[in-house]
TIFIDREN-421360 format. One record per residue: residue number from 1; residue in one letter; x, y, z of N, C-alpha, C in turn. Coordinates in steps of 0.05 Angstrom, whole numbers, plus 32768, in hexadecimal, padded with zeros to 4 digits. Example, Ala and Ser with C-alpha at 12.3 -4.5 7.8 and 13.67 -1.06 7.14 Angstrom:
pos,code,n_east,n_north,n_up,ca_east,ca_north,ca_up,c_east,c_north,c_up
1,A,8108,7F8E,809C,80F6,7FA6,809C,8108,7FBE,809C;
2,S,8101,7FD3,808E,8111,7FEB,808F,8102,8001,809D;
***
This chain:
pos,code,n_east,n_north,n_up,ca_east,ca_north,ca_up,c_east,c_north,c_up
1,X,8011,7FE8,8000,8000,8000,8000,8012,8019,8000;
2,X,8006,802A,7FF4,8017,8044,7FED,8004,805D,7FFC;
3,X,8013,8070,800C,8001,8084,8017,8011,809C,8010;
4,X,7FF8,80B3,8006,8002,80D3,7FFC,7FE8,80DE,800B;
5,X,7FF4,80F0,8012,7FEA,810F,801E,7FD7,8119,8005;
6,X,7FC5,8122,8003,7FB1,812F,7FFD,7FB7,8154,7FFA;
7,X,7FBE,8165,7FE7,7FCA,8181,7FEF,7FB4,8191,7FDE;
8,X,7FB2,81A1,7FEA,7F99,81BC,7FEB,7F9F,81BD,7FC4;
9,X,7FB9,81C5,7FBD,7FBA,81C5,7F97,7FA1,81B2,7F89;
10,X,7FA5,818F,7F9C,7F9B,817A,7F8E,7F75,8182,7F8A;
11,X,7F6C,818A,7FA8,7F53,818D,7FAB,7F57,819C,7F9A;
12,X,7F67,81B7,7F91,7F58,81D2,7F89,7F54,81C5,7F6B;
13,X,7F66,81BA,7F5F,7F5D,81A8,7F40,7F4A,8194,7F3C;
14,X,7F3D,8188,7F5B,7F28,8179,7F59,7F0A,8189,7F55;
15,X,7F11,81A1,7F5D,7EF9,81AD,7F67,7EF4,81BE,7F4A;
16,X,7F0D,81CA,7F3B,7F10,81D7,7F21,7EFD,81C4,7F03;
17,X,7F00,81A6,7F08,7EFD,8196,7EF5,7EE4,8189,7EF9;
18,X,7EE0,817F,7F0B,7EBF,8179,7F19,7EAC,817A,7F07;
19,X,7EAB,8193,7F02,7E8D,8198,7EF1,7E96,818B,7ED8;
20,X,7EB5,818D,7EC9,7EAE,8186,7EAF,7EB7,816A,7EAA;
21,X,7EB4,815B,7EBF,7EBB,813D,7EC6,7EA8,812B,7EC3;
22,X,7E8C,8140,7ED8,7E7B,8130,7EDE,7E71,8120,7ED1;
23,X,7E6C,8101,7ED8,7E5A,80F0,7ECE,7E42,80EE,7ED8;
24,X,7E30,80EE,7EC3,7E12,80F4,7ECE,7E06,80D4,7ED4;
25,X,7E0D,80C5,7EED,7DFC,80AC,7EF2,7DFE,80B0,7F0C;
26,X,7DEB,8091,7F1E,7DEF,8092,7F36,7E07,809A,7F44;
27,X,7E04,80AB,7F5E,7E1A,80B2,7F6A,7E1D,80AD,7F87;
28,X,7E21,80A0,7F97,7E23,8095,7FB6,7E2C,80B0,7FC6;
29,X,7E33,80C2,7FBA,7E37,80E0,7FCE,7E3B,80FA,7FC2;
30,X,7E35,8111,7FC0,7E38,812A,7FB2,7E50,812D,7FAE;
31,X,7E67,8120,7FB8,7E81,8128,7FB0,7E8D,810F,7F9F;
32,X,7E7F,8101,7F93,7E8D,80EB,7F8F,7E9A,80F5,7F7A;
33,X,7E9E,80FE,7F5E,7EA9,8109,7F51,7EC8,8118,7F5E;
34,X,7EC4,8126,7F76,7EDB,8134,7F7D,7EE9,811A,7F8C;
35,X,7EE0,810A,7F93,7EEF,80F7,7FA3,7EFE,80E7,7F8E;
36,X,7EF5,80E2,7F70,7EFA,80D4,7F63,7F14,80E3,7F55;
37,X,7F10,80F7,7F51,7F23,8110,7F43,7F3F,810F,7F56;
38,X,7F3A,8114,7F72,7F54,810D,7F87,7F62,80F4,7F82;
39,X,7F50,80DE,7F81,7F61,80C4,7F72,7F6D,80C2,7F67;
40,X,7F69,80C8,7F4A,7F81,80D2,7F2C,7F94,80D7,7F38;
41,X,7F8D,80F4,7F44,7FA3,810B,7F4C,7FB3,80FC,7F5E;
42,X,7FB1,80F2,7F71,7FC3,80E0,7F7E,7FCE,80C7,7F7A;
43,X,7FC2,80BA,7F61,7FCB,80A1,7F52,7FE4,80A9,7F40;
44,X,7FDF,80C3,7F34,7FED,80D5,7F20,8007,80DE,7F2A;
45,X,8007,80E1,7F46,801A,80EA,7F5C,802B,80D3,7F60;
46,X,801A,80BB,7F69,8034,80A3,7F68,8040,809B,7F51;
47,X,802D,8094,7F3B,802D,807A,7F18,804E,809A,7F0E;
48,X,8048,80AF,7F14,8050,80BE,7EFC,8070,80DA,7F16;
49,X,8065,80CA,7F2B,8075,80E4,7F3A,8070,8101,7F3D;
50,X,805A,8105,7F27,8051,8125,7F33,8036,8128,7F27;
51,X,801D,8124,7F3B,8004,8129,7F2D,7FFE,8141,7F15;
52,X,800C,8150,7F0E,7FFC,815A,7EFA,8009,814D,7EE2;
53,X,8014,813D,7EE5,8017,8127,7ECE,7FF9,8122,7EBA;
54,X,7FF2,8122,7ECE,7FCD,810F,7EC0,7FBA,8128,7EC4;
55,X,7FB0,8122,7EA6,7F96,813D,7EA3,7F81,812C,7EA4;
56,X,7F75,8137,7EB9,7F5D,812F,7ECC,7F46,8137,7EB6;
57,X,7F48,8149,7EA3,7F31,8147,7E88,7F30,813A,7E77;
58,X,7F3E,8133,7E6E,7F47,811F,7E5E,7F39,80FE,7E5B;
59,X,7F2B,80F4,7E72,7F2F,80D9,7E71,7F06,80D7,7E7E;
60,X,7EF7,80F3,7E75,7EE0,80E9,7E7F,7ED3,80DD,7E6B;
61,X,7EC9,80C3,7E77,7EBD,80AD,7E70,7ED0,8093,7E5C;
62,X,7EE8,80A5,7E6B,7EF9,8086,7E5F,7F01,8079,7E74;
63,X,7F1A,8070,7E6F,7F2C,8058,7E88,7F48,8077,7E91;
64,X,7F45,8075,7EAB,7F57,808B,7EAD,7F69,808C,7EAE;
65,X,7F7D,8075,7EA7,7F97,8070,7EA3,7FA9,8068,7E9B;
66,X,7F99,8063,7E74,7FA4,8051,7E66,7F96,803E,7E64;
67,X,7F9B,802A,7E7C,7F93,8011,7E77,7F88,800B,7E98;
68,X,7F89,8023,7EAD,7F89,8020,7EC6,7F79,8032,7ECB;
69,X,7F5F,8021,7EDC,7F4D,8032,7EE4,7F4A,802F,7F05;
70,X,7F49,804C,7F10,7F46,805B,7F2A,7F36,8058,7F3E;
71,X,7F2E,804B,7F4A,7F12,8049,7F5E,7F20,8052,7F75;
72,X,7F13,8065,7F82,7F17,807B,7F91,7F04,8075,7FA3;
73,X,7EF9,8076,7FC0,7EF0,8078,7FD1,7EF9,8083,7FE3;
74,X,7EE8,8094,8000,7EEF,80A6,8013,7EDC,809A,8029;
75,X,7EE6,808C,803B,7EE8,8079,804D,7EFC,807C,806B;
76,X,7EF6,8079,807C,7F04,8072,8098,7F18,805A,8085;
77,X,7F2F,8056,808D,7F40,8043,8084,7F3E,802B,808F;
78,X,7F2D,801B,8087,7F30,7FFC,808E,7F37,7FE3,807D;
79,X,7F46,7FCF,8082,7F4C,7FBF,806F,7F36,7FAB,806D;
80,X,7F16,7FB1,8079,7EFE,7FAA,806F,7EF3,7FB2,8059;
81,X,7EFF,7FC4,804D,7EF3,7FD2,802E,7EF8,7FC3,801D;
82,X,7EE8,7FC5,8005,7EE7,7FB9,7FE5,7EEF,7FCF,7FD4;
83,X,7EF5,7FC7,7FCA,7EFD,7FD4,7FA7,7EE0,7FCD,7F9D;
84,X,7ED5,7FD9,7F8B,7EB8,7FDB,7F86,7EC3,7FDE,7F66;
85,X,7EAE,7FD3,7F56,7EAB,7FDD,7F40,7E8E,7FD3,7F33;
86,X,7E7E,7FF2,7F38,7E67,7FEB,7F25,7E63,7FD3,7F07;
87,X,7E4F,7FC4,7F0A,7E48,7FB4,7F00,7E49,7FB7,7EDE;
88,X,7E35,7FD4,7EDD,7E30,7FDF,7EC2,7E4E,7FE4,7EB5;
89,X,7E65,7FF1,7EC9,7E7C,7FF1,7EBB,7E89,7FDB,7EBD;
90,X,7E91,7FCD,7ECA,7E9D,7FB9,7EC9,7E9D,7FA5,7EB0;
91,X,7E7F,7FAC,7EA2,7E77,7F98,7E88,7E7F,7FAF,7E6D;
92,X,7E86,7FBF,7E74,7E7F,7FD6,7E5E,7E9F,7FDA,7E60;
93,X,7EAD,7FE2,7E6F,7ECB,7FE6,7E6A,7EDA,7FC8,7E79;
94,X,7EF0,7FC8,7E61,7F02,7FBD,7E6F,7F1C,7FC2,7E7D;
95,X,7F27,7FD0,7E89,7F3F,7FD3,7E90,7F48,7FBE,7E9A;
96,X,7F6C,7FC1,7E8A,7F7C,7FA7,7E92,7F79,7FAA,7EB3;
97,X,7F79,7FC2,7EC3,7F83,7FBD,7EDB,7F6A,7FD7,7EEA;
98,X,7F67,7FD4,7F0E,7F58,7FE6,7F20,7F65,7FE3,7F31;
99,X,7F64,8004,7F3B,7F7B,800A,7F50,7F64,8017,7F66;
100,X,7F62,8007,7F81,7F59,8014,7F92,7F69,802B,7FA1;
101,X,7F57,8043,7FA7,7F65,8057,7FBA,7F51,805D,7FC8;
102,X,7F59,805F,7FE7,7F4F,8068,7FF8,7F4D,8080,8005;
103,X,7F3C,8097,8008,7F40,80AA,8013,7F39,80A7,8031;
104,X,7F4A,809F,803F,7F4A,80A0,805B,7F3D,80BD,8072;
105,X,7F1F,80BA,806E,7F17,80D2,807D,7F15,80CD,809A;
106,X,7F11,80E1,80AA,7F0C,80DD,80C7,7EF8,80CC,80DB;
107,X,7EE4,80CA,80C3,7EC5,80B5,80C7,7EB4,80BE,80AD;
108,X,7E9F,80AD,80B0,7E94,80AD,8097,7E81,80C5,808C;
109,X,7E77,80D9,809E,7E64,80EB,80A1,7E78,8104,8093;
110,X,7E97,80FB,808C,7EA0,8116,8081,7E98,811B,806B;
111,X,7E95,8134,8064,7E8A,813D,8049,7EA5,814D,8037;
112,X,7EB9,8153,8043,7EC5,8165,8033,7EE7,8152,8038;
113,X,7EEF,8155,8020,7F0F,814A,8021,7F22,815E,8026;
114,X,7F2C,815D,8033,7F45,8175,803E,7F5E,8176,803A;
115,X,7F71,818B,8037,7F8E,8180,8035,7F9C,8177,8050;
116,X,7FA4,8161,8048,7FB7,8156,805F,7FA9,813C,805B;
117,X,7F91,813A,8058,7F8D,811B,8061,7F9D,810D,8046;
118,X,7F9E,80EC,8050,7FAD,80D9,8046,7F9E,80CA,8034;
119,X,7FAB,80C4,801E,7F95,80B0,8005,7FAB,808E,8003;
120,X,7FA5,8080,8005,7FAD,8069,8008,7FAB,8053,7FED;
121,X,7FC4,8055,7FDE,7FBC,8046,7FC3,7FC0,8022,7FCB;
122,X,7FAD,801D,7FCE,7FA9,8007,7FE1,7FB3,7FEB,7FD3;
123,X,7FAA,7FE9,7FC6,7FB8,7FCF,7FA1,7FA4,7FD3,7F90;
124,X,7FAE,7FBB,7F75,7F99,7FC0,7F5D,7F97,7F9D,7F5C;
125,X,7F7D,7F9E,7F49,7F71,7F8C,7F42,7F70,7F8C,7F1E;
126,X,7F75,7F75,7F1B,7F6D,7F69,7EF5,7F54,7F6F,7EEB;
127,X,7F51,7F74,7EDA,7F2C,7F72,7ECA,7F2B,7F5B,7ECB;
128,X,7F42,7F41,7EC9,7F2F,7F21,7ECD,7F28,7F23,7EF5;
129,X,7F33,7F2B,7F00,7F36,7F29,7F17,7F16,7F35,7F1F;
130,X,7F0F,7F57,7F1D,7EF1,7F5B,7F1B,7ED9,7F49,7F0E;
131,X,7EDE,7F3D,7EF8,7EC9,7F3A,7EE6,7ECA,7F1B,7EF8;
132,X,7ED5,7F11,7F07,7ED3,7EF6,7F14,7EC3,7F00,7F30;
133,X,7EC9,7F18,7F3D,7EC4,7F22,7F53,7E9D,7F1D,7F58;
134,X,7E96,7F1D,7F76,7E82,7F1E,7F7C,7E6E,7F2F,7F7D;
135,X,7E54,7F2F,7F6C,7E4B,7F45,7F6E,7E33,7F52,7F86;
136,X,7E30,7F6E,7F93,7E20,7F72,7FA7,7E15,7F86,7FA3;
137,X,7DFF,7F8E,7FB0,7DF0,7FAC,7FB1,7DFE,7FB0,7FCC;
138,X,7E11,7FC7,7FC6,7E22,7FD5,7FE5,7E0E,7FEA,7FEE;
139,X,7DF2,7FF7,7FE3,7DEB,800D,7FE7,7DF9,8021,7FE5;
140,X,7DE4,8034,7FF1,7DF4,8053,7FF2,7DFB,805A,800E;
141,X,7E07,806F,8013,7E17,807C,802C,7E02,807F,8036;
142,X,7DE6,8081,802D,7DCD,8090,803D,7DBD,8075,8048;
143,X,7DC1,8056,8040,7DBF,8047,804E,7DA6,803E,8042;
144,X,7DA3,8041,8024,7D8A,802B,8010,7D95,8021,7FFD;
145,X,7D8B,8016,7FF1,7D90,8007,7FD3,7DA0,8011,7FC5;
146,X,7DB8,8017,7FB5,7DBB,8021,7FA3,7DAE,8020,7F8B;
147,X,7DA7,800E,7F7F,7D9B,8007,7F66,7DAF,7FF1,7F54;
148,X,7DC4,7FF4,7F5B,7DE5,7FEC,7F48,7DEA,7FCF,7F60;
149,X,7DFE,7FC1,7F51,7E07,7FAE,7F59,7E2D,7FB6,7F50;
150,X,7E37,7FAE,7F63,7E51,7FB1,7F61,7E6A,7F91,7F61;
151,X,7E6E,7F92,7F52,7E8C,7F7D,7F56,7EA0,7F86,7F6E;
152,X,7EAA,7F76,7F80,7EB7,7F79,7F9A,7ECC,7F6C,7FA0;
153,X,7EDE,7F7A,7FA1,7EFA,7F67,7FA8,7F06,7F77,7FC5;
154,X,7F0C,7F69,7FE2,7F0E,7F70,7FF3,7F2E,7F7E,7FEA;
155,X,7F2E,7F87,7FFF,7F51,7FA2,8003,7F60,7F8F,800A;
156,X,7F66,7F77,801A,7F6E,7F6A,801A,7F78,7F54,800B;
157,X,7F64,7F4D,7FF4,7F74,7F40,7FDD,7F7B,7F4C,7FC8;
158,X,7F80,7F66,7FC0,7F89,7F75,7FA7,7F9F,7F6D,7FB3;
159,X,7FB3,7F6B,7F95,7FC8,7F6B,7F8E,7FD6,7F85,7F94;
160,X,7FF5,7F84,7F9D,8002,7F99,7FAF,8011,7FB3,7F9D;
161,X,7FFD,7FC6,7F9D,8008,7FDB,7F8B,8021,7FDD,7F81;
162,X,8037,7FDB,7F90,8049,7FDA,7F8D,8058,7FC9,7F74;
163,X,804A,7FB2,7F70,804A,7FA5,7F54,8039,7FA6,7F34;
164,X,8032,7FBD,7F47,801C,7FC1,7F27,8035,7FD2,7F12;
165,X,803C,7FDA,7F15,8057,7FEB,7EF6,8061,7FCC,7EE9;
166,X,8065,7FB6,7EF4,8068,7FA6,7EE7,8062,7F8F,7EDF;
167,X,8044,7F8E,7EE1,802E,7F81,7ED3,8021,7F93,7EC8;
168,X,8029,7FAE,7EC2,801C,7FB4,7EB4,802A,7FC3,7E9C;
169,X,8042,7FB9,7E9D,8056,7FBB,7E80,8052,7F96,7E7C;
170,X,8050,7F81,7E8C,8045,7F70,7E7E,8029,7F6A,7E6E;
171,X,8017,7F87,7E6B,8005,7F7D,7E5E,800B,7F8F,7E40;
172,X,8021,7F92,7E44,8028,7FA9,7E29,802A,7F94,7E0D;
***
């Protein structure tokens, strides 16, 4: 697992791009977009050494990394979490590879991401690895149905970030 600081620059580019990011489907919290935008930015910070490597406009409604896509969540840090990946995408894109990140908040009732807190690039997972995965209705943060079913791979069995640069020049 890899951990970076979160810096007031990163929010201020999450908060700049937001609107012209947005994807218009279900959303589990009003910030999910900006939580997702911090991801990149801090994935971009490790994969590349200096986040503004990666233009965060660039990649809406594709795979945001080439071949590596971002699942971002903002969570109390527990190694009880899943890597999630909606159902509808999961069948619709393939990425060779999913990189969970964690935004480690204070408890779950936080609404705003701050500088200083810590994002946790936790490991990644295969597209055969998801598309085998279990599927669930996790609901929403507000505690009903979502409507969606998600593919689930616990934090504990992704594969250790640290080896993803080189499985993923083996899928070159």
């Amino acid at each position: 697992m890899q951990e970076l600081t979160i810096t007031q620059e990163m929010i201020d580019e999450a908060n700049v791009a937001q609107n012209r990011v947005r994807v218009e489907r279900t959303q589990a919290s009003k910030y999910d977009t900006i939580v997702g935008l911090i991801g990149e930015i801090i994935f971009s910070k490790w994969w590349y050494g200096d986040w503004q490597k990666h233009n965060v406009y660039g990649t809406k409604g594709e795979v945001d990394f080439d071949r590596i896509e971002i699942k971002t969540s903002a969570f109390p840090y527990s190694d009880r979490l899943n890597l999630l990946v909606r159902e509808d995408y999961a069948e619709k894109r393939k990425p060779d590879f999913y990189v969970q990140i964690v935004i480690d908040i204070p408890n779950r009732t936080t609404k705003e991401i701050l500088a200083g807190m810590k994002a946790k690039i936790c490991g990644y997972a295969t597209h055969e690895d998801v598309d085998s995965a279990e599927l669930k209705d996790f609901g929403s943060k507000y505690g009903v149905k979502s409507g969606y079913k998600c593919r689930f791979i616990p934090l504990t069995q992704l594969k250790p970030i640290e080896n993803l640069m080189l499985k993923y020049q083996s899928y070159i």
